[in-house]
C-alpha positions in Angstrom: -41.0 -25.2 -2.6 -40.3 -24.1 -6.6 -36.8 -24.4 -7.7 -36.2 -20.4 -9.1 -33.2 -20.3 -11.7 -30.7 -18.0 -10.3 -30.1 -14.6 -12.6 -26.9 -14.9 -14.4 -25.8 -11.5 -15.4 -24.8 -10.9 -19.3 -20.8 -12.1 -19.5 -20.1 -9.1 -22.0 -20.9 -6.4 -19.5 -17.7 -4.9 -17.1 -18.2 -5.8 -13.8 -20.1 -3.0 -12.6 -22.6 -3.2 -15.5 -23.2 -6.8 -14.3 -23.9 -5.7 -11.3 -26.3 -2.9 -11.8 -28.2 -5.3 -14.4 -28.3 -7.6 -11.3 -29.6 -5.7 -9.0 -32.2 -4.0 -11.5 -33.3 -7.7 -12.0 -33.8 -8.2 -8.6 -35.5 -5.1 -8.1 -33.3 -3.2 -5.8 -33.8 0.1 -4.7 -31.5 3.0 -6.6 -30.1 3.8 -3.4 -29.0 0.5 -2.7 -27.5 0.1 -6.1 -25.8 3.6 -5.8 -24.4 2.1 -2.3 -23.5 -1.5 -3.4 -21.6 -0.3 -6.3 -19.6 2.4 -4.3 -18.5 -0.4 -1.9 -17.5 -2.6 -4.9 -15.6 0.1 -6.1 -14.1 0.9 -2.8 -13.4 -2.2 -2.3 -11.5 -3.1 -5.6 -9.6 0.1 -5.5 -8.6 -0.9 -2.0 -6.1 -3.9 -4.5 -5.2 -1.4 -6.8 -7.3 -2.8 -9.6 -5.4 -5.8 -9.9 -7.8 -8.6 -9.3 -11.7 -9.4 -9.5 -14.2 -10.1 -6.8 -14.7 -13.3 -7.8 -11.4 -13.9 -7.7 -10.5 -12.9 -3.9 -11.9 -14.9 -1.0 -12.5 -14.2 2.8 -8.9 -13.0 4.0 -9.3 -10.4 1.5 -12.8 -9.1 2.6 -11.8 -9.3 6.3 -8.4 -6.8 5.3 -10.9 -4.6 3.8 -13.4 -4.5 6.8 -10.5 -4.5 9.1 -9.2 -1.3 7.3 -12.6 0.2 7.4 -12.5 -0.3 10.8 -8.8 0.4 11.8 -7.4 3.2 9.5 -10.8 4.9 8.6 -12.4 4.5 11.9 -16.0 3.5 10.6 -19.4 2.2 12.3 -20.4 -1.3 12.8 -22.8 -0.2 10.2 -21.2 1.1 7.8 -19.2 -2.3 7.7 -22.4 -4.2 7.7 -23.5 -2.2 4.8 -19.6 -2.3 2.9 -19.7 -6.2 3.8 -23.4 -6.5 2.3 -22.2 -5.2 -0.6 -19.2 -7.4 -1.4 -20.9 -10.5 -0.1 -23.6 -9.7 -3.6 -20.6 -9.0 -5.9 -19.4 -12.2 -4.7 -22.2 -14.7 -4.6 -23.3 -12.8 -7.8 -21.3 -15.3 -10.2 -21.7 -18.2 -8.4 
């Protein structure tokens, strides 16, 4: 097996420009990206802005499913997918 060097997005960019550049690098499809950043957004709106992905842990993603879930009544799927999503923001910078 080859050791690949993992993709470090530029440090300059806001968030969701690291993100995009990320998932451009890794050759996502423009749906996914469209997806994966609406979740992200979704996702940090849901904490008022207040902190960064890479700053909350699991308690915090499981609120956000659970209110996915609970309050807006959404699919297995559509967790899945929201879950997806933040588990890339997350493992993204580390």
């Amino acid at each position: 097996m080859e050791n690949k060097v993992k993709f470090t997005p530029n440090p300059s960019l806001m968030l969701m420009d690291q993100v995009l550049e990320t998932l451009r690098y890794y050759h996502y499809a423009r749906s996914t990206e469209k997806t994966y950043c609406q979740w992200i957004r979704r996702y940090i709106y849901f904490y008022e802005k207040k902190r960064h992905p890479k700053e909350m842990g699991t308690s915090e993603v499981e609120r956000f499913l659970s209110h996915l879930a609970t309050v807006e009544n959404v699919a297995v799927s559509t967790q899945r997918q929201a879950l997806n999503a933040l588990f890339f923001s997350i493992v993204m910078f580390y």
